[in-house]
N, C-alpha and C positions, 0 to 999 in steps of 0.2 A: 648243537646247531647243525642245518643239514645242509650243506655244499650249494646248493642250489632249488631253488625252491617251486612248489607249486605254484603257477600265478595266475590270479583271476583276470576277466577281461580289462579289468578296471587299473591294475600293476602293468600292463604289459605297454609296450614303444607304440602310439597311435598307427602307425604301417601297422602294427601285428594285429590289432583289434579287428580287422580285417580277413582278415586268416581265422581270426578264432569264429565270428558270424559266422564263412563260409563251413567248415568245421561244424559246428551246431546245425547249421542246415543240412547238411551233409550227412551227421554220423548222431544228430539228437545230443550231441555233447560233448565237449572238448575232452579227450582221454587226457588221463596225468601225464602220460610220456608229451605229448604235444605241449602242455601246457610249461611243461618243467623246460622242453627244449624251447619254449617261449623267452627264458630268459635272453638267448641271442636270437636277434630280429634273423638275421643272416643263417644261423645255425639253423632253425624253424623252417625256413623258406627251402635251404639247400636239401635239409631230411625230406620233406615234401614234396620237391619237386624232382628227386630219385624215387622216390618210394610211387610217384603219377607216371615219371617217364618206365621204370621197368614192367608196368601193369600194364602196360603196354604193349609189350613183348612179345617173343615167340610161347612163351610158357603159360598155362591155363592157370586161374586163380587159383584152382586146388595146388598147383603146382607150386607158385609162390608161397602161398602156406607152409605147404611142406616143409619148403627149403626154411622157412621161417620158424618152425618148429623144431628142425635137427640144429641149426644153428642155435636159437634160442636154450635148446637143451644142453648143446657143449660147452657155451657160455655160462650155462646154470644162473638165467636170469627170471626170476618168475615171474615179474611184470609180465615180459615176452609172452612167457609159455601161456601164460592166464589170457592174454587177449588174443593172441594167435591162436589159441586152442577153442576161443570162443568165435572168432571168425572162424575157423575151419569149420567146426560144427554150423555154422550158416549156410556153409556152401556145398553139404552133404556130410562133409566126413560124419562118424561116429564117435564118441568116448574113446574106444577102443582103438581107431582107425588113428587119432592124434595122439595116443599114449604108444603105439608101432612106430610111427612117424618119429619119435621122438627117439625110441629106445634103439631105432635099429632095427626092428623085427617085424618090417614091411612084407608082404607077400609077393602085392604087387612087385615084376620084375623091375618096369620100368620107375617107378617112385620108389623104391630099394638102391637102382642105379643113381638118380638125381640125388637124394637123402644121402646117401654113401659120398658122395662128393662134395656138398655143401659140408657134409661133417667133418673131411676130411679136409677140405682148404682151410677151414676154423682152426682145429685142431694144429692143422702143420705151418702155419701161419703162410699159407701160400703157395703149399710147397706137395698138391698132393700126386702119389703115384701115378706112373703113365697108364699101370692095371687099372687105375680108379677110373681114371678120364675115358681109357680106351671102354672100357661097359659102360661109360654114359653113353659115349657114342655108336656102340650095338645095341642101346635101349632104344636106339632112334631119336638120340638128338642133336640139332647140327652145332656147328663152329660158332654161331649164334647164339645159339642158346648158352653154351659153355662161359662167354663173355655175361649174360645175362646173370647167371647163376654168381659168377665170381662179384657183379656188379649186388646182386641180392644178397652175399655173406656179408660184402662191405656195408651194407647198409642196414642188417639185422643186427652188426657186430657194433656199430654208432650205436644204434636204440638200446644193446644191450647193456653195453659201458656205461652210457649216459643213467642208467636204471640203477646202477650197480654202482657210478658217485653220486646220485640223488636220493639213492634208496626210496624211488619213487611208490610213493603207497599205488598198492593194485586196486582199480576200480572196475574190475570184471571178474565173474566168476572164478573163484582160484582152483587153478589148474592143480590134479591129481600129482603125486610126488611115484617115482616110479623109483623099483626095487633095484635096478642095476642098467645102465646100459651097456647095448650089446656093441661091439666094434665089428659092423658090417664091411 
C-alpha cells in the first residue's frame, strides 16, 4: 500500500478541483507530484504558491531549474530529476547541459557558483561554507538572490521527500542516471 496516493480530480477536497482545472489549463495535465500533494488541500496550495512566488524572483527560469536539478540530484529523487530535466530542456538547456547541472561539472562560472550552493545547503542541511556563499556572490549575485536560492532548496527538498514517501510514479520522460557526482 503506498503512503499516499495519486488522486484524480474526482478524489480530491472540492477547493482543490480548482487547482487541478487551473493546472490542466496551464501545463495540459495535472503532474503526479501535484496530484499526490493533492492529498492536503493546504499542502497543494502552500507548494504552489512558493514554487509562483520565487518564479518571481531575481533568478532566471534557467536558473530555478538549475538550482532544481542539483538539489533534485543530492536528494537522489527521480520524480524531480525526470521533470526538472524535462523543463530545462524547454527552456534551452541541452541533455548534457542538465546531466552537468546535476553532476557538478558546469562550465558555466556563474550556474557552477548558484549549483555549488544549492548542493551544498541540501547536503549540509543549512549549514553551507562562507567559501561557497562568498563565489555566489563574485558570480554576481545579490543578498536576494541568496534568500531566493535557500527559499528554492526548501522547496525542491518538500517535492523531493514528498516523491520519496509516495514513491510517486514518474510521468515525464525519465531522466538519464549519471556515473558519479562531482562535489564542486
Amino acid at each position: 500500500m503506498r503512503n499516499l496516493e495519486i488522486l484524480s480530480k474526482h478524489q480530491v477536497a472540492p477547493e482543490t478541483q480548482q487547482i487541478f482545472d487551473n493546472l490542466k489549463g496551464k501545463l495540459g495535465m495535472v503532474p503526479n507530484l501535484y496530484a499526490t500533494a493533492a492529498n492536503s488541500h493546504y499542502g497543494l496550495t502552500a507548494l504552489l504558491q512558493l514554487e509562483e512566488t520565487l518564479k518571481k524572483g531575481e533568478l532566471t527560469a534557467k536558473e530555478v531549474e538549475a538550482v532544481a536539478l542539483a538539489v533534485a540530484q543530492t536528494n537522489n529523487c527521480q520524480y524531480c530529476l525526470s521533470a526538472h530535466t524535462a523543463v530545462g530542456k524547454m527552456l534551452g538547456f541541452t541533455e548534457e547541459d542538465t546531466l552537468d547541472l546535476r553532476s557538478g561539472g558546469v562550465v558555466d562560472p556563474k550556474l557552477q557558483a548558484l549549483t555549488s550552493l544549492a548542493r551544498e545547503i541540501t547536503e549540509s542541511r543549512g549549514v553551507p561554507a562562507e567559501a561557497t556563499i562568498a563565489k555566489f556572490f563574485d558570480a554576481g549575485y545579490s543578498k536576494g538572490a541568496l534568500v531566493e536560492v535557500i527559499g528554492l532548496v526548501a522547496l525542491n527538498t518538500f517535492t523531493n521527500y514528498l516523491n520519496h514517501i509516495a514513491d510517486t510514479e514518474v510521468d515525464f520522460p525519465e531522466a538519464k542516471e549519471i556515473a558519479t557526482q562531482v562535489n564542486a
